[in-house]
C-alpha positions as CSV (number, residue, x, y, z in Angstrom):
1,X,41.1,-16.5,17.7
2,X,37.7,-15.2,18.9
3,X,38.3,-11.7,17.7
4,X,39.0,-13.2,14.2
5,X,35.2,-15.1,14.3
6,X,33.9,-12.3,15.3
7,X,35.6,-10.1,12.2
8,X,34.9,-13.2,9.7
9,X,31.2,-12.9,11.2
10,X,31.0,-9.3,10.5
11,X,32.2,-9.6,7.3
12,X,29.3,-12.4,6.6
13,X,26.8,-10.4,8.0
14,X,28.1,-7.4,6.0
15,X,28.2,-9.5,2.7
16,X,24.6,-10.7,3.7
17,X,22.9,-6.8,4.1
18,X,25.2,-5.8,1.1
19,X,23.1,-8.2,-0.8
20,X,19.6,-8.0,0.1
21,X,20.4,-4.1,0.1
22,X,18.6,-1.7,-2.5
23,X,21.7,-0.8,-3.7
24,X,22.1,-0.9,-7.9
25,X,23.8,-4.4,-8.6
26,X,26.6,-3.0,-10.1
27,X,27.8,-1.0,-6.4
28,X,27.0,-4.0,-4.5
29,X,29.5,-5.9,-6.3
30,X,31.8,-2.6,-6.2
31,X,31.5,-2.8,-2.1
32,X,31.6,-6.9,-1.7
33,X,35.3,-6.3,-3.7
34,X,36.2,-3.6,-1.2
35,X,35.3,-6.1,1.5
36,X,38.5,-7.5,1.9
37,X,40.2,-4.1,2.1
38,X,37.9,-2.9,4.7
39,X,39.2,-2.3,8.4
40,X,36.6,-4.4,11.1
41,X,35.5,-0.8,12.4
42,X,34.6,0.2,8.8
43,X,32.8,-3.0,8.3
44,X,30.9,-2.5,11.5
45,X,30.2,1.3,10.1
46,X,29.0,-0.2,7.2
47,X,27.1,-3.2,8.9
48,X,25.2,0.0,11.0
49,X,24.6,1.9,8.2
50,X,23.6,-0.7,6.1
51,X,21.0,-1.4,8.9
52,X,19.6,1.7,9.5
53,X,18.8,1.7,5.8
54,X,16.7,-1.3,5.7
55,X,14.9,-0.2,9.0
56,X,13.8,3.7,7.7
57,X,12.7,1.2,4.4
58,X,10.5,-0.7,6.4
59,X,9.5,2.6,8.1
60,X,8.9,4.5,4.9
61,X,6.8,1.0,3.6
62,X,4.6,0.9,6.9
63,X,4.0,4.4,6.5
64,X,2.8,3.9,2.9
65,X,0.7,0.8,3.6
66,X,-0.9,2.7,6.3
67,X,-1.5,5.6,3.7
68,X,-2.8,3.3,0.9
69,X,-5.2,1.6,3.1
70,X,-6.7,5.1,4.2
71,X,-7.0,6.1,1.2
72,X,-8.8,3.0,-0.1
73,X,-11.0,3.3,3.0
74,X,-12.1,6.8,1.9
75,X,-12.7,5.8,-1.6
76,X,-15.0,2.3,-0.2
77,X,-17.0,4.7,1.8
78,X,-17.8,7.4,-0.6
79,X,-18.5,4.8,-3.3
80,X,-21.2,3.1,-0.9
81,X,-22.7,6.8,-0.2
82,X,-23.1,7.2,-3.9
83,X,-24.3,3.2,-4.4
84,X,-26.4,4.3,-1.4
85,X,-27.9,7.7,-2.9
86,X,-28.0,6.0,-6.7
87,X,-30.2,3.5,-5.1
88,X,-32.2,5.6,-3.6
89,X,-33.0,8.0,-6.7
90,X,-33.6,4.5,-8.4
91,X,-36.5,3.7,-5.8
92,X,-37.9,7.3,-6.2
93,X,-37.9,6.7,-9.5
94,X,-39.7,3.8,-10.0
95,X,-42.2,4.8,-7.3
96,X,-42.7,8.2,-9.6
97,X,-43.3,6.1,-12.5
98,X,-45.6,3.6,-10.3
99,X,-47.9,6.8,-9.3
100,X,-48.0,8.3,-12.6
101,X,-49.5,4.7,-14.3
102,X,-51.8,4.7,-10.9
103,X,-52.6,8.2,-11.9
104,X,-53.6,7.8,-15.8
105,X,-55.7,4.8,-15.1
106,X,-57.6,6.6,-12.7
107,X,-58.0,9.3,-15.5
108,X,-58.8,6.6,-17.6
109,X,-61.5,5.3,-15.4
110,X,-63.2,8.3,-14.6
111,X,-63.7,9.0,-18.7
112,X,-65.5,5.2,-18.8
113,X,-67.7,6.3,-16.0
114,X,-68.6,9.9,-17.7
């Protein structure tokens, strides 16, 4: 009786990875009709497979997280060099500008004196 749980639990848990699988909707319903034909050490192939699937997915998904977050990382900090640099020009700018009014009122200045 236990060995028949235990088959009837495999068989659940296969159905359940079957379905949350990435497999196109139309095999998933090819392998839950094959389910009833399937031997319990096929199942349990299945089950493992099924398994190792979803963990290399989760693998592959970590590993492109990791690669997005870099990648944003290096765009954040070159786009606060440039903020950094733009600012910077802006200042010299503006002081430039600053110095040449200073300058053309003392020009100014010294033609009232003459």
């Amino acid at each position: 009786m236990e060995q028949k749980e235990t088959f009837i639990g495999k068989k659940d848990e296969l159905m359940s990875l079957i379905t949350k699988s990435k497999l196109p909707d139309s095999e998933k319903e090819a392998w839950l009709h094959l389910l009833e034909e399937m031997l319990e050490h096929e199942i349990q192939e299945f089950i493992d497979i099924l398994k190792n699937e979803e963990k290399n997915l989760q693998s592959l998904e970590i590993k492109y997280q990791q690669r997005i977050n870099k990648i944003k990382s290096d765009f954040n900090e070159k786009w606060q060099d440039f903020m950094t640099k733009a600012e910077t020009e802006i200042d010299k700018s503006q002081k430039n500008k600053v110095d040449t009014n200073e300058a053309d009122e003392l020009k100014k200045l010294r033609e009232q004196l003459k």
